[in-house]
N, C-alpha and C positions, 0 to 999 in steps of 0.2 A: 245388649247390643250397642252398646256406646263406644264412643272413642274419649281417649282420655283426652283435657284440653292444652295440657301445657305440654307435651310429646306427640307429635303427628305421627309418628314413626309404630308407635302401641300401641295396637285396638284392641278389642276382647269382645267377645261374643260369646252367649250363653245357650243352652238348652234346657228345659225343664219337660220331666215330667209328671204328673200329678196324680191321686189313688192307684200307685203301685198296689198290688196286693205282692207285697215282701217287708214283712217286717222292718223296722229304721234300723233295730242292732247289725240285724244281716247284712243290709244294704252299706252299712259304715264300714263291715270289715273289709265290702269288696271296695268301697271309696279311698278308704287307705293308701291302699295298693299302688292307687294310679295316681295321688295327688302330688303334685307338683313334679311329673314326668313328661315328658317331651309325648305329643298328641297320638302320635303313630305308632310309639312305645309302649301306648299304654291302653291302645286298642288290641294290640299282640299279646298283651299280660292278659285282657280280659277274655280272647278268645278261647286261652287255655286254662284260665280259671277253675277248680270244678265247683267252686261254688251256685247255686240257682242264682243268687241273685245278681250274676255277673252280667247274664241277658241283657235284662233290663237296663243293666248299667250301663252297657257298651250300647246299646240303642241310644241312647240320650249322650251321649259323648261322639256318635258318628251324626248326630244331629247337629250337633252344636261343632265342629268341624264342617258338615255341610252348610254351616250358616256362617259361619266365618267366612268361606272361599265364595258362597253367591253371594251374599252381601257385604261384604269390604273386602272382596280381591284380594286374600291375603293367600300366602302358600303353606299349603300344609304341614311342611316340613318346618316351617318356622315356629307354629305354634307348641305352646303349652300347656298344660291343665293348670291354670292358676287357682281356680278355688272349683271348691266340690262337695258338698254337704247333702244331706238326707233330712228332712224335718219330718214327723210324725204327721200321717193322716188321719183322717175320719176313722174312726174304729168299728166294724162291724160287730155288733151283739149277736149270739147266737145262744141255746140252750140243747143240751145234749142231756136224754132220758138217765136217770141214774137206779139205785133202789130203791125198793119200795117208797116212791111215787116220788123220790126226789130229783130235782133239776141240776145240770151242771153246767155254769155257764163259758160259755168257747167265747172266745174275744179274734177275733182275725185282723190284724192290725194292717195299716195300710202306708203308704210312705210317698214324700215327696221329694223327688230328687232334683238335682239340680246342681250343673256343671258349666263351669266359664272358663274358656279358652282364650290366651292372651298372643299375641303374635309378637316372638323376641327375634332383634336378629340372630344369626347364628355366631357372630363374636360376642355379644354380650351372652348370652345362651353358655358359650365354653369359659368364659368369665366369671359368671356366676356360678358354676359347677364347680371350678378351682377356690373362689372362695366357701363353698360350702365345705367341701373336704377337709379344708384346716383348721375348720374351730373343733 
C-alpha cells in the first residue's frame, strides 16, 4: 500500500491472503488469467471461471480494490492488476491406511496469494495497450 515517489499520479495497493487451502499450481493458472488486466475486467473473468480456485482469487483481488478506493481515493475504473503471484504454504502431512498395514502419505498443500493493483490513468492505460499489441 505504498505510493511510488517520483509519480504522485501512481499508487498501488495490495491484498494478500495467507494458508489458502488451494494448491499454488491451481491458484497460478487462475492468476494468469487476470494479470496485467484492467481491475473490473478481471473480477468478471474470475466470476465465470470454472475453476475452484478462482473464489479465493477474486476474494483477494475485491480486497485489494477495496483497499485501494478507502485508502487512496483512487477510482476503480482506473486501476489494474499490476502484479499477482501465489507462493507456496505450510503443507499439511496427512497419512491414509493402505494394505496390509501400510501407510499412504496425503500432502494438502496450501498457498499464499497475493495481488497489487496500480491506479493508471485511462490515456496512459489505452497507450500502453497500443504499444503492447505491436511487438
Amino acid at each position: 500500500m505504498a505510493a511510488n515517489a517520483e509519480d504522485s499520479d501512481v499508487r498501488t495497493a495490495f491484498a494478500r491472503a495467507s494458508q489458502v487451502n488451494v494448491t499454488p499450481m491451481k491458484a497460478r493458472r487462475v492468476i494468469d488469467l487476470i494479470r496485467n488486466k484492467p481491475a473490473v475486467d478481471a473480477l468478471a473473468v474470475l466470476k465465470f471461471a470454472p475453476q475452484a480456485a478462482s473464489e479465493p482469487v477474486a476474494k483477494v483481488l475485491a480486497s485489494a480494490i477495496a483497499n485501494a478506493t478507502n485508502n487512496f481515493d483512487l477510482d476503480e475504473d482506473t486501476l489494474i492488476v499490476s502484479r499477482a503471484f501465489v507462493d507456496e504454504g505450510p503443507t499439511l502431512k496427512r497419512f491414509q491406511p493402505r494394505a496390509q498395514g501400510r501407510a499412504f502419505r496425503i500432502r494438502k498443500r496450501t498457498s499464499h496469494i497475493t495481488i497489487e493493483v496500480e491506479s493508471v490513468d485511462r490515456a496512459a492505460r489505452k497507450g500502453g495497450a497500443k504499444k503492447r499489441s505491436t511487438r
